[in-house]
N, C-alpha and C positions, 0 to 999 in steps of 0.2 A: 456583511451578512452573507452567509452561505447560498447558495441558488439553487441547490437540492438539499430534499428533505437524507436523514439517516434511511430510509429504506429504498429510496431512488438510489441513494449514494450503493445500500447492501446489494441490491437489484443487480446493479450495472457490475460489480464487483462478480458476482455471481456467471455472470453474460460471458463477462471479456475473460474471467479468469485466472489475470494476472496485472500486480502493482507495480509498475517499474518505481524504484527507491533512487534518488538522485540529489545530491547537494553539490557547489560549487558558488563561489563568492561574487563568479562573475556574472555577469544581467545578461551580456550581450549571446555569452556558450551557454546560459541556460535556456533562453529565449530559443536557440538551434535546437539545444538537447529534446525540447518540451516538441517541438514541430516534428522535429524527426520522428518521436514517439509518436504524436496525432497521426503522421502522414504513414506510418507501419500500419496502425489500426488500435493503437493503446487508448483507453480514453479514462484513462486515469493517471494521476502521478501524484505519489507520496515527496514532497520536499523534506531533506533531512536536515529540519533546524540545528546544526550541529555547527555553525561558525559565531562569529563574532556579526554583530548586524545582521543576521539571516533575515529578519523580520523585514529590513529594507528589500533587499533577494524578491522573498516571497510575495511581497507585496509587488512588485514592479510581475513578475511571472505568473501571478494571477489574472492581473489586470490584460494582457498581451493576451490570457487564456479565452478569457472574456470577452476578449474583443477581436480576436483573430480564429479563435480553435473553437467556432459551435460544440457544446458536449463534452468538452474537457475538463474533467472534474480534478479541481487541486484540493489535495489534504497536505497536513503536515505532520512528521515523523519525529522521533526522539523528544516528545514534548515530555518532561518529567513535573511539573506542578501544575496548578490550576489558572494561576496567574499567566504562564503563559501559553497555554490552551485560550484564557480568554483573550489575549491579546491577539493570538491568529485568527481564529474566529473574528476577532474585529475588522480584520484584511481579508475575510472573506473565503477563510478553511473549509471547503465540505466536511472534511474527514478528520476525525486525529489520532494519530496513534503513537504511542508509549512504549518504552522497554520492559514497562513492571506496572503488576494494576494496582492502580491510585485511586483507593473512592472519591478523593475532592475533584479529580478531573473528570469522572464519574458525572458528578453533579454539576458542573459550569454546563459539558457537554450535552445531556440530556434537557436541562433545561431551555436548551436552544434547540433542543430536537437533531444536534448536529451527531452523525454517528463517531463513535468513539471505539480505537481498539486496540485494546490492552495486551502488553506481553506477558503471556501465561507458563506458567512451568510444570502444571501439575493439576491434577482433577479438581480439586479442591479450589483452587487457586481458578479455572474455569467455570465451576459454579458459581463462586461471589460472582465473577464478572455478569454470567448471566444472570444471577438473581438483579444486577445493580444495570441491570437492562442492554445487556452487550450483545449487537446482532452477530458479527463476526468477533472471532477470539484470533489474536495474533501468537501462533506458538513461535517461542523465541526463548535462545537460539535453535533454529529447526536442525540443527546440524547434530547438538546433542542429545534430542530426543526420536529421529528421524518418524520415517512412514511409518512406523511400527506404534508408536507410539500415539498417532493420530485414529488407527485401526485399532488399536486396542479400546480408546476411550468411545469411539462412534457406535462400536458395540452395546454396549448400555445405555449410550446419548445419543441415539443417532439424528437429533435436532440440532445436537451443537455443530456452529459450522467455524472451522480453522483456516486460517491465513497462514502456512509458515514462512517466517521470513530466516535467513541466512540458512545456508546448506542445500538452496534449490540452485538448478545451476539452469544452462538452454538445452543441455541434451536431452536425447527422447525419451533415453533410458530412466534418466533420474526422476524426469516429469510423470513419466508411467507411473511411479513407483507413489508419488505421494496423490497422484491422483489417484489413481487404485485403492488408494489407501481411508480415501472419502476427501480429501480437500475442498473445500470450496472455488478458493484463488491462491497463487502464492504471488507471494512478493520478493522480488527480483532487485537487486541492486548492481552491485560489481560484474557479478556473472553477464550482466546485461548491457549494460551501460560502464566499459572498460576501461581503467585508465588507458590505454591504447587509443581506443577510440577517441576520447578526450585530446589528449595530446595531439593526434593526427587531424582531429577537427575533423573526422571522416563521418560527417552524419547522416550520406544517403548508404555507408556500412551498419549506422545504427537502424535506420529504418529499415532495412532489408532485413537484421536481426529479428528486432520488435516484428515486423511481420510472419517472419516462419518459426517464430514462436509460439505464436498467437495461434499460428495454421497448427504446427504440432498439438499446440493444447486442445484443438478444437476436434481434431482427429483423434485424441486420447477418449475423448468424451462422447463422442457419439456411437 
């Protein structure tokens, strides 16, 4: 069962900023990855259901969140049906988010109050979501529709709030650019969390990251 409501979960989304995106098979490097991120100042992480067994993963890196990281809110990423939205959620998902909007995941999610968000591509495509009760909308890929496309649509909608994921990077530049643009939070995967860094096992370089990222975004906003 989730231990925050979808508007806690939208809130803190809102606060911090920014979703670090992270998958890997192994318990013991994501158990690091996840701390590293707390101990920068991240209090969020998207797991990217995207191997074989993830669900075992997820479930061992929630429970460590739970018990070790006060305030660390885990969701899970790339969920494509409803079945296994509910089966995260059963391990204890705050969050879930999607490549493409799905009304059946739509409705597992809501019904549990759990926030839910969806990859959008186009206005249209961002209304259903919001009519079908989506607090944050994930534009994805952000790379092919960039800031501009975030600034166009706020114009008209200026309630809707976007997450973009892929094409945000750590520089100041880039983060200017889609925060300026109205972003809410983006979400961060590779750019953030490096196969480099992975490899090297260098996770007080990921925490120093996740930190002066945080600092830059925070600096972009005030």
């Amino acid at each position: 069962m989730a231990q925050y409501s979808r508007l806690e979960v939208a809130q803190v989304m809102k606060e911090n900023g920014m979703v670090p995106l992270f998958y890997h098979p192994d318990i013991v490097l994501g158990r690091q990855v996840l701390k590293a991120c707390y101990d920068g100042g991240a209090r969020l992480m998207e797991f990217t259901a995207r191997g074989d067994f993830a669900y075992e993963v997820f479930s061992e890196l929630n429970k460590y969140a739970i018990k070790e990281l006060p305030g660390m809110i885990m969701g899970v990423g790339s969920i494509t049906d409803a079945a296994a939205a509910s089966l995260f959620m059963q391990m204890g998902a705050n969050f879930i988010v999607t490549p493409s909007l799905r009304e059946d995941i739509a409705k597992v999610c809501n019904r549990r109050k759990v926030l839910w968000s969806p990859g959008c591509g186009s206005l249209t495509e961002i209304n259903k979501a919001e009519e079908l009760g989506c607090e944050i909308v994930k534009l994805f890929p952000g790379s092919t529709y960039g800031p501009g496309f975030v600034k166009a649509i706020k114009g008209p909608q200026p309630w809707t709030s976007v997450m973009p994921t892929g094409g945000v990077s750590t520089e100041e530049a880039n983060l200017k650019a889609w925060f300026d643009a109205g972003v809410t939070c983006v979400g961060m995967g590779s750019k953030l969390i490096s196969k480099k860094i992975l490899a090297n096992e260098d996770y007080k370089a990921l925490e120093e990251k996740v930190r002066a990222t945080l600092k830059t975004i925070a600096q972009l906003r005030s």
